[in-house]
C-alpha positions as CSV (number, residue, x, y, z in Angstrom):
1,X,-36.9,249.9,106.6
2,X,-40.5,250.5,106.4
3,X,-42.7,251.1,109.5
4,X,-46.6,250.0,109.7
5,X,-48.5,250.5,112.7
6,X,-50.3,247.3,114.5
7,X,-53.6,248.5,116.0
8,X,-56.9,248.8,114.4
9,X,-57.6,252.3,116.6
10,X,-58.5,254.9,114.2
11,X,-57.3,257.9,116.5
12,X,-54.1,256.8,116.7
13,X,-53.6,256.0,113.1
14,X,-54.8,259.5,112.7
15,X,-52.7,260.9,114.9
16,X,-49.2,259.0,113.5
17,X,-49.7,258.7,110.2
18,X,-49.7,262.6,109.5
19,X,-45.8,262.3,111.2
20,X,-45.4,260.9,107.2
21,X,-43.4,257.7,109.5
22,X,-46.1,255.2,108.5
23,X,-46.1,253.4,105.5
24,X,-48.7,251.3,106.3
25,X,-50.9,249.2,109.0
26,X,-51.4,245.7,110.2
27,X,-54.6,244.3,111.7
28,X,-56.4,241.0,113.4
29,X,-59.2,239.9,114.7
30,X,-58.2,240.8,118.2
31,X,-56.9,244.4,117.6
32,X,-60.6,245.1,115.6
33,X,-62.3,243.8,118.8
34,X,-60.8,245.9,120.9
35,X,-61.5,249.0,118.8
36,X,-65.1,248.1,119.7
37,X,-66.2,248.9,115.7
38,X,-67.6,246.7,112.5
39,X,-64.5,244.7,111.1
40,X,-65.2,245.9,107.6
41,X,-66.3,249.5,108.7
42,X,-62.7,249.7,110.3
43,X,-60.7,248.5,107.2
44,X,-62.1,250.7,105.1
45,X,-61.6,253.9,107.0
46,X,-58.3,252.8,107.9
47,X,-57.4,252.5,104.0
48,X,-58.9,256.0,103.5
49,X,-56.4,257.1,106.1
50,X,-53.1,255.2,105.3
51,X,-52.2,255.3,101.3
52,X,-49.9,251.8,102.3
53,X,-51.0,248.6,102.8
54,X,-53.2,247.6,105.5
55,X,-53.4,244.0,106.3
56,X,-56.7,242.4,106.8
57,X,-57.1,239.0,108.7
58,X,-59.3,236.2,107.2
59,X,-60.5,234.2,110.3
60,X,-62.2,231.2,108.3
61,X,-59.6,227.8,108.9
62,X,-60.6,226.3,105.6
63,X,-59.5,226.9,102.2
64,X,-63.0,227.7,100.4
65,X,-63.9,230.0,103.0
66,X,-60.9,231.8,103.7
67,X,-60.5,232.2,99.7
68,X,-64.0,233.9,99.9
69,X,-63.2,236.0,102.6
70,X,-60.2,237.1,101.0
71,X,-61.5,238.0,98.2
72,X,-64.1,240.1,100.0
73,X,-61.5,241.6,102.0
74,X,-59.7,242.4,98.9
75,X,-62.4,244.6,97.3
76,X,-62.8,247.1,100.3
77,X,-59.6,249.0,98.6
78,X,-56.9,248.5,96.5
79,X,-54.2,249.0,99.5
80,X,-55.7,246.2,101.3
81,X,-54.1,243.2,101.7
82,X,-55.2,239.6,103.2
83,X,-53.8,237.9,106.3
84,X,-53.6,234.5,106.1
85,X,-52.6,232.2,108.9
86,X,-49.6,229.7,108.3
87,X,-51.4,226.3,108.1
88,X,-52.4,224.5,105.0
89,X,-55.2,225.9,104.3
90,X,-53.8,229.5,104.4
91,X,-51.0,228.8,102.5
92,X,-53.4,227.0,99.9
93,X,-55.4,230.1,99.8
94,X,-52.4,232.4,99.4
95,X,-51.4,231.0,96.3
96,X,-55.1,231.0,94.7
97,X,-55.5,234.9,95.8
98,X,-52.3,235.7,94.6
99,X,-52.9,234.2,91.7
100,X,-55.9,236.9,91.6
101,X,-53.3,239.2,91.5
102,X,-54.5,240.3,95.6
103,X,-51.3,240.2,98.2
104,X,-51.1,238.4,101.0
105,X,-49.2,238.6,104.5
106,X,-48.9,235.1,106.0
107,X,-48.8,236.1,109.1
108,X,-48.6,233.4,112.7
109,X,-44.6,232.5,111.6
110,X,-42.5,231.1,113.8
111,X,-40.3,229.2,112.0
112,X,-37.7,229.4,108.8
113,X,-39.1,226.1,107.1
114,X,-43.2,227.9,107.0
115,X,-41.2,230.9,106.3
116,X,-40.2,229.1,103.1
117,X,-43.2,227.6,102.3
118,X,-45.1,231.3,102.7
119,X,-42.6,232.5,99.9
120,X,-43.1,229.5,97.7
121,X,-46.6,230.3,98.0
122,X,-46.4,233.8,97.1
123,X,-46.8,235.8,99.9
124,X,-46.1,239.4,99.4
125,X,-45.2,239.5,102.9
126,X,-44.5,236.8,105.9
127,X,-45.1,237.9,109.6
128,X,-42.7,236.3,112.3
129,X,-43.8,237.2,115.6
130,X,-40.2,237.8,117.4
131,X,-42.2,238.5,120.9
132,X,-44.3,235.7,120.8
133,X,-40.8,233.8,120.5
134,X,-39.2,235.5,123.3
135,X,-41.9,234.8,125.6
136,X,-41.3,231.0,125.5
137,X,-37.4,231.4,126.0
138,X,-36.6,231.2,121.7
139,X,-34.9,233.7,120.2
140,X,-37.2,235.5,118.2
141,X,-34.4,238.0,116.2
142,X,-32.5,234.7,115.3
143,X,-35.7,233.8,113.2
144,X,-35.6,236.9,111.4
145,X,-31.5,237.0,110.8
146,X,-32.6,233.2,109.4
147,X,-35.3,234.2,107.4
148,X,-33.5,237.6,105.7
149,X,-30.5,234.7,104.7
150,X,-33.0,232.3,103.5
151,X,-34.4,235.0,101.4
152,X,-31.0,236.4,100.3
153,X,-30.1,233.5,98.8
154,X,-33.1,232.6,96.2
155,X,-33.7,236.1,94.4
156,X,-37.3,234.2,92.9
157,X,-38.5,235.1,96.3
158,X,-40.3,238.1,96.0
159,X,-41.8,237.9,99.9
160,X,-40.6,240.6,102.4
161,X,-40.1,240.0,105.7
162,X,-42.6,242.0,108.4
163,X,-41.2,241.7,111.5
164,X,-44.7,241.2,113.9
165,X,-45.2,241.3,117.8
166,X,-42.7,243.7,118.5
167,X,-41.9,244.2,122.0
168,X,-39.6,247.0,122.5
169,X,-37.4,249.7,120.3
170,X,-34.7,247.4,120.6
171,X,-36.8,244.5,118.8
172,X,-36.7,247.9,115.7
173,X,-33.0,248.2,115.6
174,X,-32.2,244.5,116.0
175,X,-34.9,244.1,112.8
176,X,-32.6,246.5,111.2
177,X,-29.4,245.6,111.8
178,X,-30.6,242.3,110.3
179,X,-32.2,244.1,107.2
180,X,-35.7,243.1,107.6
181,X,-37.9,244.9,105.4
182,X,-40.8,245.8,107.4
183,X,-41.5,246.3,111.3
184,X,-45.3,246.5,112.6
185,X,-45.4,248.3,116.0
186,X,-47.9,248.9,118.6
187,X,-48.3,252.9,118.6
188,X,-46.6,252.9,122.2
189,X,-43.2,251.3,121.2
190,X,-43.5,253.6,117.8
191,X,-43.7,256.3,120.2
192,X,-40.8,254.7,122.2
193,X,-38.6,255.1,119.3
194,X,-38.0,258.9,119.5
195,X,-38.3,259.1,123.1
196,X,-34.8,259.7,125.0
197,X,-34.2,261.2,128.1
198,X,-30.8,263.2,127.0
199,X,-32.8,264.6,124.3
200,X,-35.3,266.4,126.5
201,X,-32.5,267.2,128.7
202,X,-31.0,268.7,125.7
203,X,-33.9,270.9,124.5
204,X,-34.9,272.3,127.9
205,X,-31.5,273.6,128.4
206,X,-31.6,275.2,124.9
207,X,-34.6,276.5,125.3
208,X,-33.7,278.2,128.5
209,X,-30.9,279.8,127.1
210,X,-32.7,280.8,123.7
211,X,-35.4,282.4,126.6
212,X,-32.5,284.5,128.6
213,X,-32.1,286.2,125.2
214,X,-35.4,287.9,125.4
215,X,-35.4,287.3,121.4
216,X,-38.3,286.1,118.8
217,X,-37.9,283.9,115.6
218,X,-40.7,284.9,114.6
């Protein structure tokens, strides 16, 4: 499973990527906002940073636009790679950028039958947000398991499942178990992940022995 990072906050990119855990990042409109910088300023640093893909959001709703956005997007670096919403339009202009040889995520995916069409059209990647789901009382890991069978079963489909608005670590392991390709996370819950209580109960009871010893590794 491969892990990319959802924020658009250089620092912490920085700061997780050299753990050698991130293969890549998502961003949106909303998460560049928040970082306060120039949308295009801040996808281009972040490709310097992370080797992987970094997704990109177009935020046009019509095919012409959103093809020239994406194709703008595209040319910041080679590891970016264009959003596109799940409506007509965006799967319309998935299919003409990928036939520019530029990948896509089709990302707002909340269902198995757009998750279909997002293959069809060629996405190299499909975002289902499971939270999103959860929120509203649907089962948002159901999706995914649907999805990964879907997938499974037509071997044409080249797409890989990015499991988006992740919630919690347990959202992470019930990606895995299901064999998602790809979880984005919010640098808190990445954080989450190798944070455990018994473990630092563990290690300060090592370490207090190792310090009765009066001995140096070193």
């Amino acid at each position: 499973m491969k892990f990319f990072l959802d924020t658009a906050d250089i620092a912490e990119i920085r700061e997780l990527a050299a753990t050698g855990l991130v293969d890549g990042i998502t961003t949106n409109p909303s998460l560049v906002a928040k970082s306060g910088r120039k949308f295009v300023d801040a996808v281009r640093e972040i490709c310097s940073v992370v080797p992987g893909p970094v997704s990109a959001e177009v935020t046009a709703m019509d095919h012409p636009t959103m093809l020239a956005e994406g194709r703008k997007l595209a040319a910041i670096a080679p590891n970016v790679v264009v959003k596109t919403p799940l409506t007509m339009d965006g799967l319309k202009t998935c299919k003409a950028l990928r036939a520019d040889g530029i990948r896509v995520n089709v990302t707002l995916c909340f269902s198995p039958a757009q998750a279909i069409l997002a293959a069809k059209a060629g996405a190299s990647f499909v975002s289902p947000f499971v939270g999103r789901l959860d929120d509203v009382g649907d089962d948002g890991m159901g999706l995914i398991g649907d999805i990964v069978q879907i997938y499974e079963a037509y071997p044409e489909f080249e797409t890989e499942v990015l499991v988006a608005s992740v919630r919690h670590p347990m959202h992470v392991v019930a990606a895995g178990k299901l064999g998602a390709d790809i979880v984005t996370l919010p640098p808190g819950v990445f954080r989450q992940l190798y944070s455990h209580p018994l473990t630092d109960k563990g290690l300060a009871a090592f370490l207090a022995d190792w310090a009765k010893t009066g001995q140096s590794i070193l």
